[in-house]
PyMOL Python script that loads the backbone (N, CA, C, O; Angstrom):
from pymol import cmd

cmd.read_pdbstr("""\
ATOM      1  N   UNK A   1      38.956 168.259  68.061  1.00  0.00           N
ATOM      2  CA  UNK A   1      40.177 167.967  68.733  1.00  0.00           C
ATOM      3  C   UNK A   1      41.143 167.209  67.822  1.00  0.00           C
ATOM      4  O   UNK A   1      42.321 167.559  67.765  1.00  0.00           O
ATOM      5  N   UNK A   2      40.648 166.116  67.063  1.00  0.00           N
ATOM      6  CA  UNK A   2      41.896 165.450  65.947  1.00  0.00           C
ATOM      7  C   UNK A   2      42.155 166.449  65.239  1.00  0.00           C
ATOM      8  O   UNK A   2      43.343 166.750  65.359  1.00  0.00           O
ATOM      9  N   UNK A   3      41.291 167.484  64.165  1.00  0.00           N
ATOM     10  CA  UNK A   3      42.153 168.512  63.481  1.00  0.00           C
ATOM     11  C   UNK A   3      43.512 169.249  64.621  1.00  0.00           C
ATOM     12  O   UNK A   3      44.683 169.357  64.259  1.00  0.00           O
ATOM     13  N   UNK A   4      43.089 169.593  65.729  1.00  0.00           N
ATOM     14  CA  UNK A   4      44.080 170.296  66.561  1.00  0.00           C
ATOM     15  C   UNK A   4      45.522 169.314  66.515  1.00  0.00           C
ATOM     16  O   UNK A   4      46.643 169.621  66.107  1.00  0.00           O
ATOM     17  N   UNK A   5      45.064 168.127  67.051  1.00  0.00           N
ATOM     18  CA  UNK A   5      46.468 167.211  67.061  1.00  0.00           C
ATOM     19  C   UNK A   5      46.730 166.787  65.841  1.00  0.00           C
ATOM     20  O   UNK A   5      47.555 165.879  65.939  1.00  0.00           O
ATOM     21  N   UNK A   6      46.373 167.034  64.450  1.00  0.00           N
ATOM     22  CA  UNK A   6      46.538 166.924  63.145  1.00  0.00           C
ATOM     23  C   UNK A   6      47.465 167.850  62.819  1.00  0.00           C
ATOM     24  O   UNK A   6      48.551 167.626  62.285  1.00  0.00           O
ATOM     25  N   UNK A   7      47.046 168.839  63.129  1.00  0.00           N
ATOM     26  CA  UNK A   7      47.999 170.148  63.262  1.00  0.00           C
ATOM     27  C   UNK A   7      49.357 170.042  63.689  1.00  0.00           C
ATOM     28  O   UNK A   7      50.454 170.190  63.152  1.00  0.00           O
ATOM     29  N   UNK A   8      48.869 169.691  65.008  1.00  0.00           N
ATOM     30  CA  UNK A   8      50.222 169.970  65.590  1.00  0.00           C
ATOM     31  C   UNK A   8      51.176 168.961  65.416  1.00  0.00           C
ATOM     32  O   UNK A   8      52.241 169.170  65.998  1.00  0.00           O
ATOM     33  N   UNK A   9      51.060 167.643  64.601  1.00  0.00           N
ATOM     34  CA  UNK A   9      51.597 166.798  64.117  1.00  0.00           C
ATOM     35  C   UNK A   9      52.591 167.223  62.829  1.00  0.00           C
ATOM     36  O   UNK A   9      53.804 167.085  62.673  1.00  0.00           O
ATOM     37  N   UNK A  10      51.551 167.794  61.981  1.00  0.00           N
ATOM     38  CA  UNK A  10      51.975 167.926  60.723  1.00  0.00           C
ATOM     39  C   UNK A  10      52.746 169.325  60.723  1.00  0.00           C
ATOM     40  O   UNK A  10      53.503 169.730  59.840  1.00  0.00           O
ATOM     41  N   UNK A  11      52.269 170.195  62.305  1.00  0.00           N
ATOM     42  CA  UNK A  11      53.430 171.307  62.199  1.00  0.00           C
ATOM     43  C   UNK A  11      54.943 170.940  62.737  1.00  0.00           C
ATOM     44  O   UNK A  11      56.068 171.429  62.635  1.00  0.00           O
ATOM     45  N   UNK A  12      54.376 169.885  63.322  1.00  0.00           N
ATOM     46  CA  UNK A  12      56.130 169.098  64.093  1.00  0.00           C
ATOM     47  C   UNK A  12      56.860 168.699  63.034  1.00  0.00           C
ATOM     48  O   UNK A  12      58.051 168.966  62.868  1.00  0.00           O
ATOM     49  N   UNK A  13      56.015 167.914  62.144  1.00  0.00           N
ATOM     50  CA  UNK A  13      56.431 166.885  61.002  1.00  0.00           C
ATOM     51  C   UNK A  13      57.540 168.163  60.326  1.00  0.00           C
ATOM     52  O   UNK A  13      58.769 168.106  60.307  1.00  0.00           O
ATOM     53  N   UNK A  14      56.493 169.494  59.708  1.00  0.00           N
ATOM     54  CA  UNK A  14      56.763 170.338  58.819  1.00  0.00           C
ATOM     55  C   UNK A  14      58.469 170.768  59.688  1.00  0.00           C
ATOM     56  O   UNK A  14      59.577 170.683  59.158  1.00  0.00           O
ATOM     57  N   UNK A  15      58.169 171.201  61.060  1.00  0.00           N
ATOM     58  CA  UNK A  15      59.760 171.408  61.673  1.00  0.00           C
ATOM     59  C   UNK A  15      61.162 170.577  61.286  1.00  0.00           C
ATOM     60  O   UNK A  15      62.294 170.853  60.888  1.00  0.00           O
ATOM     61  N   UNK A  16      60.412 169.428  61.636  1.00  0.00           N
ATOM     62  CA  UNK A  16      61.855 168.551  61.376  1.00  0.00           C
ATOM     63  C   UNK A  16      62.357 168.180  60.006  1.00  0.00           C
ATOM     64  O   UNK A  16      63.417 167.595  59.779  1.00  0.00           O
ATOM     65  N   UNK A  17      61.198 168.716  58.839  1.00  0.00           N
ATOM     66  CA  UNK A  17      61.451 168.715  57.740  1.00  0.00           C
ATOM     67  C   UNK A  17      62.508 169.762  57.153  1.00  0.00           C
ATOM     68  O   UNK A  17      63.480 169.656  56.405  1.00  0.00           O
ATOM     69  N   UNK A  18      61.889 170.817  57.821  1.00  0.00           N
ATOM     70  CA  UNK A  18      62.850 172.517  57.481  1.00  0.00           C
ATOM     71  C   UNK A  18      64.357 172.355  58.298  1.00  0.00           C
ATOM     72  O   UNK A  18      65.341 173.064  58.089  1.00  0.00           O
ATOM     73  N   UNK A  19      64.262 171.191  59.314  1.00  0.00           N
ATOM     74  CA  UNK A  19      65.658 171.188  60.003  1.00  0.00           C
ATOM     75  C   UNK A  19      66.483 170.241  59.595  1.00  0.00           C
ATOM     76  O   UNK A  19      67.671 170.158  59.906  1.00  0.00           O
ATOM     77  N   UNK A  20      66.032 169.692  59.070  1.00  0.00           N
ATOM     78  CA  UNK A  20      67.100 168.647  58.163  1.00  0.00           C
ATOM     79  C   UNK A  20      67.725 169.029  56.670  1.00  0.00           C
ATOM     80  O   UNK A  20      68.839 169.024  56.147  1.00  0.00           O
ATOM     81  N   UNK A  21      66.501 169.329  56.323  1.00  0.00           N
ATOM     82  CA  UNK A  21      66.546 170.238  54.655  1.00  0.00           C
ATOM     83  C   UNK A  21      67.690 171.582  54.765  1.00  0.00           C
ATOM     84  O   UNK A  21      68.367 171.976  53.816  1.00  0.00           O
ATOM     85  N   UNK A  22      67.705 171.970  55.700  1.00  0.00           N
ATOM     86  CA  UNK A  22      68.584 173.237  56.446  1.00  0.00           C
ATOM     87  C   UNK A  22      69.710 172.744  56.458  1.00  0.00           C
ATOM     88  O   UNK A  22      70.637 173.337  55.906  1.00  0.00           O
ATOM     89  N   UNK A  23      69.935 171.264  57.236  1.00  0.00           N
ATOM     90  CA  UNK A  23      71.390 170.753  57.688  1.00  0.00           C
ATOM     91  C   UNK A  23      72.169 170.095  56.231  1.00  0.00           C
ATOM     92  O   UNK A  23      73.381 170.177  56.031  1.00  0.00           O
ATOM     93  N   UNK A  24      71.346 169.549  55.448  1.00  0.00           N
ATOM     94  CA  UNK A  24      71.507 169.189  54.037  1.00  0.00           C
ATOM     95  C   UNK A  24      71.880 169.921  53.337  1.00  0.00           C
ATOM     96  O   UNK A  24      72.944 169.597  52.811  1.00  0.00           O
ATOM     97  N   UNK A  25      71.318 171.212  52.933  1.00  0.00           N
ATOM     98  CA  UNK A  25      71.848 172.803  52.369  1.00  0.00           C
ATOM     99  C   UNK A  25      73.234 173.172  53.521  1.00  0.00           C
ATOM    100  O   UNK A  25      74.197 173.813  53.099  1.00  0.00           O
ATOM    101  N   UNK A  26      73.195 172.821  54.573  1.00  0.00           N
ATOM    102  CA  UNK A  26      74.485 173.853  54.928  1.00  0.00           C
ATOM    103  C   UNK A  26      76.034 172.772  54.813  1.00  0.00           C
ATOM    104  O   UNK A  26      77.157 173.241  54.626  1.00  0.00           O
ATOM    105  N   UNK A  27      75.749 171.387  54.967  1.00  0.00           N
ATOM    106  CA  UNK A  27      76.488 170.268  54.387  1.00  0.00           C
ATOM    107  C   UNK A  27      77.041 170.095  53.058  1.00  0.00           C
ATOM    108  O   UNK A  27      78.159 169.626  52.844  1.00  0.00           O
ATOM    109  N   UNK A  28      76.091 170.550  52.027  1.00  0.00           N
ATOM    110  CA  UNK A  28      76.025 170.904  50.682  1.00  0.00           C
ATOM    111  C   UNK A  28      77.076 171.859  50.157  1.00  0.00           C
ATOM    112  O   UNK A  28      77.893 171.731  49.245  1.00  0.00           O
ATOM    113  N   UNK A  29      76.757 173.103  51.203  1.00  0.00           N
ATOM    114  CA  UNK A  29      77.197 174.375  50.902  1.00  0.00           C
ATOM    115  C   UNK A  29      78.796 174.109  51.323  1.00  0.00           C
ATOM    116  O   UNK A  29      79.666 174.396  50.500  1.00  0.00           O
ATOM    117  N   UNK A  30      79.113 173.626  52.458  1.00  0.00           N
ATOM    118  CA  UNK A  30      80.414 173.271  53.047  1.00  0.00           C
ATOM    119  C   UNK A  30      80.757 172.604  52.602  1.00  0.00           C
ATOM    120  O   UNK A  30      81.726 172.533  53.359  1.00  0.00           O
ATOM    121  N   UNK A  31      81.045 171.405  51.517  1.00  0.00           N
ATOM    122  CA  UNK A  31      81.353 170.706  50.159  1.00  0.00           C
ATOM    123  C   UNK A  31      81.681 171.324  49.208  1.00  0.00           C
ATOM    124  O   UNK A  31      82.781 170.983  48.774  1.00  0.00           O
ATOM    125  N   UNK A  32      80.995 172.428  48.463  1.00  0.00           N
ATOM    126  CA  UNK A  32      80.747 172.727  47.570  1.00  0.00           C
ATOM    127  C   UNK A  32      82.276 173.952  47.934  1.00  0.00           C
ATOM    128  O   UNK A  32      83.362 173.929  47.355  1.00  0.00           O
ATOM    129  N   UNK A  33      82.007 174.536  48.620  1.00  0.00           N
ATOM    130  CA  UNK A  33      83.168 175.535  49.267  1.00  0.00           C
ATOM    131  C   UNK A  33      84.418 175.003  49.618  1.00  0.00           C
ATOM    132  O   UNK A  33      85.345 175.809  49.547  1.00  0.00           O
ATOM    133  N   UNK A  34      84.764 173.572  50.070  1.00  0.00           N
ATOM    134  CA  UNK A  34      85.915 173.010  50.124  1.00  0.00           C
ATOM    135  C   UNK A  34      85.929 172.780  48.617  1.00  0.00           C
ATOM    136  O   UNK A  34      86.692 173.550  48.031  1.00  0.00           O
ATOM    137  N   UNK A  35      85.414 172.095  48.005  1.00  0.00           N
ATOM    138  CA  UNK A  35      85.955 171.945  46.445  1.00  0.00           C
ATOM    139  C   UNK A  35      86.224 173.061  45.442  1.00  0.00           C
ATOM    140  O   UNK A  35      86.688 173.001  44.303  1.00  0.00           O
ATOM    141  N   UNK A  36      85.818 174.072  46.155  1.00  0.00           N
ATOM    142  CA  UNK A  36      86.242 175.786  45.287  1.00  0.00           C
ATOM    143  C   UNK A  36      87.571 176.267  46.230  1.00  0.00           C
ATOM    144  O   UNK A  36      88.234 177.259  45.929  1.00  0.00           O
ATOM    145  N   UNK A  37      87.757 175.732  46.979  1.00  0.00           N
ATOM    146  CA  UNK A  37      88.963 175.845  47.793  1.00  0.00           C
ATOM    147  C   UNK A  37      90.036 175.311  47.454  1.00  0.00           C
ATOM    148  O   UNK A  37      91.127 175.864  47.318  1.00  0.00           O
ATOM    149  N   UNK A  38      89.761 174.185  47.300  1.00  0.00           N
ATOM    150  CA  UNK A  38      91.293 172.935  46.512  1.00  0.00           C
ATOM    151  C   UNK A  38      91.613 173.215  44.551  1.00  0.00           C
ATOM    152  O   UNK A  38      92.630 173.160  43.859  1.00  0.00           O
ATOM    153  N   UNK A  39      90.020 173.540  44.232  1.00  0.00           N
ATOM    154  CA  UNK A  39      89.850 174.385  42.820  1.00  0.00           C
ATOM    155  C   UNK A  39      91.149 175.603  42.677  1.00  0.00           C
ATOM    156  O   UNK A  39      91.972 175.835  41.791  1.00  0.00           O
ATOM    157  N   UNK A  40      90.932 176.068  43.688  1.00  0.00           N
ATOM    158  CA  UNK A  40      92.181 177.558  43.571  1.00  0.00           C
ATOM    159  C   UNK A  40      93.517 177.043  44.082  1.00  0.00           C
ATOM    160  O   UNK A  40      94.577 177.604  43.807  1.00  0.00           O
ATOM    161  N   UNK A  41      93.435 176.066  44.756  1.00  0.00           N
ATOM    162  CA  UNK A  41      94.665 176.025  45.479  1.00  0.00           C
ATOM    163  C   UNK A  41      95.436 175.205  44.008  1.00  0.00           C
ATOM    164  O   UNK A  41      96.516 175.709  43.701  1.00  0.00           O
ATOM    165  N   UNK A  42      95.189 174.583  43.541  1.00  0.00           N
ATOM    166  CA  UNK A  42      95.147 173.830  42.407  1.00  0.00           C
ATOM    167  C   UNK A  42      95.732 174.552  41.155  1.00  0.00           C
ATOM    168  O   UNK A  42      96.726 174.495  40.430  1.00  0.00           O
ATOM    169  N   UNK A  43      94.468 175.331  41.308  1.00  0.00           N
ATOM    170  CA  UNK A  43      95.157 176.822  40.251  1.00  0.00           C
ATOM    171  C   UNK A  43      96.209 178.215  40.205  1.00  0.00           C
ATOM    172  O   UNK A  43      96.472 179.069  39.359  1.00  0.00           O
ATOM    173  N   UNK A  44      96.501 178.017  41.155  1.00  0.00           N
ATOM    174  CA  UNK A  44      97.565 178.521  41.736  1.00  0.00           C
ATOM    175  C   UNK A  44      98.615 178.275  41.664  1.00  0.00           C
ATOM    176  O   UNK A  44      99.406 179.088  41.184  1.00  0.00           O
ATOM    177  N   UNK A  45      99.071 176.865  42.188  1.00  0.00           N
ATOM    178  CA  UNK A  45      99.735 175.729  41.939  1.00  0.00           C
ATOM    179  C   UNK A  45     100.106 175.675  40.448  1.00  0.00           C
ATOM    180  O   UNK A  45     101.236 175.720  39.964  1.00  0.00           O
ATOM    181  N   UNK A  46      99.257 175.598  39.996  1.00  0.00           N
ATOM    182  CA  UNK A  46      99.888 175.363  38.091  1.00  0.00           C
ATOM    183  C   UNK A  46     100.434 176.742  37.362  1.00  0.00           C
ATOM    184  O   UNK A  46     101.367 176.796  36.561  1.00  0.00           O
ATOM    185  N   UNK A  47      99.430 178.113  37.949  1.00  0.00           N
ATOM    186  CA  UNK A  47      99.579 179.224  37.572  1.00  0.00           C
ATOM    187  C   UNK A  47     101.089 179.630  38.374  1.00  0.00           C
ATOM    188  O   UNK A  47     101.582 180.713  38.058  1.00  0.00           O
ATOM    189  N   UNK A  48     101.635 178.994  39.140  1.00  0.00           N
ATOM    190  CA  UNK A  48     103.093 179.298  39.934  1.00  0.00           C
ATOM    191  C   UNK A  48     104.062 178.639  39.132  1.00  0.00           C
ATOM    192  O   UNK A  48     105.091 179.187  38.735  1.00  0.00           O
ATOM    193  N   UNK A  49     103.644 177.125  38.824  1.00  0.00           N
ATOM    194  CA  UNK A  49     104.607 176.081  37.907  1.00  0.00           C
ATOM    195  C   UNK A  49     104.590 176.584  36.354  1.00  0.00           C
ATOM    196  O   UNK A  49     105.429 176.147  35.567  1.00  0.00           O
ATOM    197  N   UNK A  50     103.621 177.498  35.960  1.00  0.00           N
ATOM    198  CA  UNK A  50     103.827 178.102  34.910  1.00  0.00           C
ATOM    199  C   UNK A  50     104.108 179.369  34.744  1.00  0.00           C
ATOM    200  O   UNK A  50     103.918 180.068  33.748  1.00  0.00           O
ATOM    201  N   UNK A  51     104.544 179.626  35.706  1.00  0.00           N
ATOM    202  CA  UNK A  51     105.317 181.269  36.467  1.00  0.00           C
ATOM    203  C   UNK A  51     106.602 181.257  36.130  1.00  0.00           C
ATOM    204  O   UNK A  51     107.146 182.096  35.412  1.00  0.00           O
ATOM    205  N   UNK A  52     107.208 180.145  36.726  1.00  0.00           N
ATOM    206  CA  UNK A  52     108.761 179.111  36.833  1.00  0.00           C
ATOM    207  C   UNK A  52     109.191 179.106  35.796  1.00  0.00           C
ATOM    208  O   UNK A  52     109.959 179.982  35.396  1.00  0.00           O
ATOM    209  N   UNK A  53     108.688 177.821  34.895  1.00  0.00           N
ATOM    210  CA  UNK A  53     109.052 177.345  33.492  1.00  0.00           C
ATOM    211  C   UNK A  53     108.739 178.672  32.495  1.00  0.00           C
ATOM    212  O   UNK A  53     109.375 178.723  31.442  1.00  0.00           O
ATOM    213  N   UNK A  54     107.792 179.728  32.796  1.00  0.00           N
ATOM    214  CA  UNK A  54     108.264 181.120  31.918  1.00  0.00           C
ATOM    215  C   UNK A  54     109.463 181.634  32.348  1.00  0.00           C
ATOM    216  O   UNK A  54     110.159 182.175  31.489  1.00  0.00           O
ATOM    217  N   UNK A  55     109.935 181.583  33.670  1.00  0.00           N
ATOM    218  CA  UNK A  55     111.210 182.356  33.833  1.00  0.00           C
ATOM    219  C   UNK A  55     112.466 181.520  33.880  1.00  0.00           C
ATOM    220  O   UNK A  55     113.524 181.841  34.422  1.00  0.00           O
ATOM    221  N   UNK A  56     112.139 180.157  33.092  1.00  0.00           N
ATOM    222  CA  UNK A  56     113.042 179.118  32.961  1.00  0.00           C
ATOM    223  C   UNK A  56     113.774 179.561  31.338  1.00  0.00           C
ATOM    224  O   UNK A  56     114.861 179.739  30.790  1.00  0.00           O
ATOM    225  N   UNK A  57     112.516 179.574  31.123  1.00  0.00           N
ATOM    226  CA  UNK A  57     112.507 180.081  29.619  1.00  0.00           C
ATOM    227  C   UNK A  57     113.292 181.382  29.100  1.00  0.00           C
ATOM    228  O   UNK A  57     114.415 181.442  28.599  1.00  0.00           O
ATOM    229  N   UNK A  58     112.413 182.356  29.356  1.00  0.00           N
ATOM    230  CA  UNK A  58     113.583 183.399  29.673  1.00  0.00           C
ATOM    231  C   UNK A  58     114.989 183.480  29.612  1.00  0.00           C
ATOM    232  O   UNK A  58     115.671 183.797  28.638  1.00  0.00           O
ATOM    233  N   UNK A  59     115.478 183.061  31.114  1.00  0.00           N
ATOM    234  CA  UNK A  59     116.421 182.955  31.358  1.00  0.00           C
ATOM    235  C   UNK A  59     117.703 182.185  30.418  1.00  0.00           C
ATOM    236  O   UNK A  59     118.896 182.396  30.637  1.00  0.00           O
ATOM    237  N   UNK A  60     117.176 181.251  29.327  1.00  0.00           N
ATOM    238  CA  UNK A  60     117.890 179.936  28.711  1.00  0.00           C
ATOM    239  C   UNK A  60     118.006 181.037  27.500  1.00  0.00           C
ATOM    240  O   UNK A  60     119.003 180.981  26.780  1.00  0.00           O
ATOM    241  N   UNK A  61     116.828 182.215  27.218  1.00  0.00           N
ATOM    242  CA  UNK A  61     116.913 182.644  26.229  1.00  0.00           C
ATOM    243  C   UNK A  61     117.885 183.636  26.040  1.00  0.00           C
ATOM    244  O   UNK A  61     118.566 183.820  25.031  1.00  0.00           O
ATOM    245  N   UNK A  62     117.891 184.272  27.116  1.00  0.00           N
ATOM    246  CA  UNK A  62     119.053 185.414  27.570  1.00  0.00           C
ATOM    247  C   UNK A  62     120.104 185.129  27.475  1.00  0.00           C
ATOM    248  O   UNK A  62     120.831 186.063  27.137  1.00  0.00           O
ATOM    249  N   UNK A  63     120.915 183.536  27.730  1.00  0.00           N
ATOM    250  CA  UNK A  63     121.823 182.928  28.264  1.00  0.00           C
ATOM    251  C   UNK A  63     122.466 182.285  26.559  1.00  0.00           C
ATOM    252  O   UNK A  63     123.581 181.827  26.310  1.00  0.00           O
ATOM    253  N   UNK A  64     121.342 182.471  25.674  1.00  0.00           N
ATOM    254  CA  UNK A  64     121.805 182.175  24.225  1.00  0.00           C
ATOM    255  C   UNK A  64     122.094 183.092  23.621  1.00  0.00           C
ATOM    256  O   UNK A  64     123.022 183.109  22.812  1.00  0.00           O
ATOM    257  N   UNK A  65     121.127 184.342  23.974  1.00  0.00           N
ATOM    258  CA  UNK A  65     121.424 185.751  23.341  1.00  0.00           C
ATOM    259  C   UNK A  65     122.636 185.950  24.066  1.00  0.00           C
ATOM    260  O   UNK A  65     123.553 185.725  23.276  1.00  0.00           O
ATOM    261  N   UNK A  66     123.053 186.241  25.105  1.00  0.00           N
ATOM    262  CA  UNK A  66     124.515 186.758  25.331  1.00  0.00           C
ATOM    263  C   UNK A  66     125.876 185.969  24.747  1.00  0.00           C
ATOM    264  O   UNK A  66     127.012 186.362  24.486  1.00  0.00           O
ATOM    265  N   UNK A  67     125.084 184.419  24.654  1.00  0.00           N
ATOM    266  CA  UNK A  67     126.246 183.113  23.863  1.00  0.00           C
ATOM    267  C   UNK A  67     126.457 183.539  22.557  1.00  0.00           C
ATOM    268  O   UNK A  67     127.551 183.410  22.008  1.00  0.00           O
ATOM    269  N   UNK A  68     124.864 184.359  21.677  1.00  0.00           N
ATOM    270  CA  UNK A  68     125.580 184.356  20.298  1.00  0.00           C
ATOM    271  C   UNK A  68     125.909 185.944  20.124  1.00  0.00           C
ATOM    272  O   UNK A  68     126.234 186.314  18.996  1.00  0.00           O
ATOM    273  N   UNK A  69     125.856 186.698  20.952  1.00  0.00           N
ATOM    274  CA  UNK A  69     126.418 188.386  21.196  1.00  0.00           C
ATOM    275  C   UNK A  69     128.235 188.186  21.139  1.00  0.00           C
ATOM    276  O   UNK A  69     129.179 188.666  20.514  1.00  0.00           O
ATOM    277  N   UNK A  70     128.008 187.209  22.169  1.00  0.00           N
ATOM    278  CA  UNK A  70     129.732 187.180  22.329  1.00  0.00           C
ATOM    279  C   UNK A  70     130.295 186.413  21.149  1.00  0.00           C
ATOM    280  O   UNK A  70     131.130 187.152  20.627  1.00  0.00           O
ATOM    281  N   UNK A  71     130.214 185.215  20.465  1.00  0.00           N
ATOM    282  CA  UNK A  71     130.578 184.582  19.627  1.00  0.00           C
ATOM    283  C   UNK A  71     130.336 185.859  18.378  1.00  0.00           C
ATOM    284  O   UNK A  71     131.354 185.915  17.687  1.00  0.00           O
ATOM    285  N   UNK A  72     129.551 186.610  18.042  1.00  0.00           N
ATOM    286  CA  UNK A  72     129.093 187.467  17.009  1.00  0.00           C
ATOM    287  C   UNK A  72     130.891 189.033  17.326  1.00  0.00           C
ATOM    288  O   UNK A  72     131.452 189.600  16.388  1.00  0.00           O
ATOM    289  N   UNK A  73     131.183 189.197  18.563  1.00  0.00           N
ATOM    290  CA  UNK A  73     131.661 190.059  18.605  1.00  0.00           C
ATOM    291  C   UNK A  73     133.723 189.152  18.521  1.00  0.00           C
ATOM    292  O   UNK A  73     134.830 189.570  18.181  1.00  0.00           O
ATOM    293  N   UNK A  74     133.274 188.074  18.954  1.00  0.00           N
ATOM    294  CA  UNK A  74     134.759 186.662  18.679  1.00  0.00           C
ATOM    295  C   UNK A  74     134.733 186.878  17.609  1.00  0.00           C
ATOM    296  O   UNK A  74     135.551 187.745  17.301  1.00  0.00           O
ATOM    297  N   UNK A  75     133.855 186.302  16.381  1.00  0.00           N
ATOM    298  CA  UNK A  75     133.786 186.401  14.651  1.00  0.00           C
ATOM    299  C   UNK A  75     134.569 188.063  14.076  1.00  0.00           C
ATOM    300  O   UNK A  75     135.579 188.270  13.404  1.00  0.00           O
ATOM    301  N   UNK A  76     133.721 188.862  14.603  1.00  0.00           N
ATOM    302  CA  UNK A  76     134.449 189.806  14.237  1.00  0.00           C
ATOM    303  C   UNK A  76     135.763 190.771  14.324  1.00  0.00           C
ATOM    304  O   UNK A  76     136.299 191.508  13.497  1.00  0.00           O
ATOM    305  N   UNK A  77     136.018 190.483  15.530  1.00  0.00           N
ATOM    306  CA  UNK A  77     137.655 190.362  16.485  1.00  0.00           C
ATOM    307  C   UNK A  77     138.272 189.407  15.227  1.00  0.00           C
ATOM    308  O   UNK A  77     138.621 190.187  14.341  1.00  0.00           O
ATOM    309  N   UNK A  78     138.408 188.682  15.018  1.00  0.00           N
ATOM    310  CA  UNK A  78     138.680 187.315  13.999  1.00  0.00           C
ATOM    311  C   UNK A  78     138.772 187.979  13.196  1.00  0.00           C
ATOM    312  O   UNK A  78     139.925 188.170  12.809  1.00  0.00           O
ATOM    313  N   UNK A  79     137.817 188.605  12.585  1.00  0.00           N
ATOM    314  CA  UNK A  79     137.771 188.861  10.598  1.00  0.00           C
ATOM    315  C   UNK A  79     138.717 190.221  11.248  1.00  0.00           C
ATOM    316  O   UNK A  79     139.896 190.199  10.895  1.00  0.00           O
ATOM    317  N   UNK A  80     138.395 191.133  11.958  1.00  0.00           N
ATOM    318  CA  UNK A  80     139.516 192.085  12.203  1.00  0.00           C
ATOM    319  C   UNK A  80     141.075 192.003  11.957  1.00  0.00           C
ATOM    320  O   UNK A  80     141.763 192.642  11.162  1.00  0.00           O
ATOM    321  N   UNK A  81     141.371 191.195  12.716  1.00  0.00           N
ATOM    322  CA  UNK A  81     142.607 190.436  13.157  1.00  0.00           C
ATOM    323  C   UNK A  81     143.084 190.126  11.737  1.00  0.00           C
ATOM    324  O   UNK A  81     144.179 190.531  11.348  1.00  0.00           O
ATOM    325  N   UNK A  82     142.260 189.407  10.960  1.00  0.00           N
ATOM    326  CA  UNK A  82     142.947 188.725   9.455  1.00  0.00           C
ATOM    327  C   UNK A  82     142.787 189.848   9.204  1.00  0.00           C
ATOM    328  O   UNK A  82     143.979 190.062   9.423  1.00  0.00           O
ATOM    329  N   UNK A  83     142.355 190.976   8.894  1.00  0.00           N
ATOM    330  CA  UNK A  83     142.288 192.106   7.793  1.00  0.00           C
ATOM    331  C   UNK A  83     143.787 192.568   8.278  1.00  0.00           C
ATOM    332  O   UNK A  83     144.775 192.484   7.549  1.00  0.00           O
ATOM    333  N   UNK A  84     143.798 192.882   9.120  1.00  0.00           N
ATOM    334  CA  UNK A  84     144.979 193.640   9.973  1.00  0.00           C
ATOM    335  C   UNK A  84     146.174 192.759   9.421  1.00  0.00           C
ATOM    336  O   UNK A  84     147.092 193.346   8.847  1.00  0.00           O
ATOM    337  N   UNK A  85     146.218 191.232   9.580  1.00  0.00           N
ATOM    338  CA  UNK A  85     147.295 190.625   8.866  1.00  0.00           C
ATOM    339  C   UNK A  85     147.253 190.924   7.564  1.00  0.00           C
ATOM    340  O   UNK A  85     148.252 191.483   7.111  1.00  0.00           O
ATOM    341  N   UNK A  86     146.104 190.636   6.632  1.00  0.00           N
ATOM    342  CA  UNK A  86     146.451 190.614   5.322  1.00  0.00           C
ATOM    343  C   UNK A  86     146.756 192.316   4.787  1.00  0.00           C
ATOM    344  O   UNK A  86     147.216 192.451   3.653  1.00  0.00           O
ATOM    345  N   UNK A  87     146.550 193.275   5.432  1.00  0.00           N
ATOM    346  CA  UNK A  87     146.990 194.595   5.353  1.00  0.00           C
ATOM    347  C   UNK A  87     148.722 194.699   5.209  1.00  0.00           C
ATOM    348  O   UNK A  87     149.270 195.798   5.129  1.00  0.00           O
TER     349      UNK A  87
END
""", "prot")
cmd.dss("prot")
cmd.show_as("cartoon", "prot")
cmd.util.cbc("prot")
cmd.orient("prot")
């Protein structure tokens, strides 16, 4: 009869062992998944702010190329103009 209630002790024991160990792993797991969550949100976030400042970039570059297109086509209007006088 003590092996029987030995048993059934150490199979109770063994239960509440697998049910905690269970709640620990699924606590774990739900941690681990919020921090791969804020991980992307994070990365996203920087991968957007470095989305921006490329099309900041860009844009400043375009805005110089058309500044020295036009000044390049002023210069030559100019040297025109004097040829035309000194003609």
């Amino acid at each position: 009869m003590d092996i029987a209630i030995t048993s059934i002790i150490l199979g109770v024991f063994g239960l509440v062992i697998a049910v905690v160990l269970n709640k620990q792993t699924d606590a774990a797991i739900r941690a681990e998944d919020e921090r791969a969550k804020e991980l992307i949100v994070k990365m996203d976030e920087r991968m957007e702010k470095g989305e921006k400042e490329t099309q900041e970039i860009i844009k400043k570059m375009d805005e110089r190329t058309e500044r020295t297109e036009r000044e390049h086509r002023e210069t030559l209007q100019y040297i025109a103009s004097l040829q035309l006088l000194h003609d």
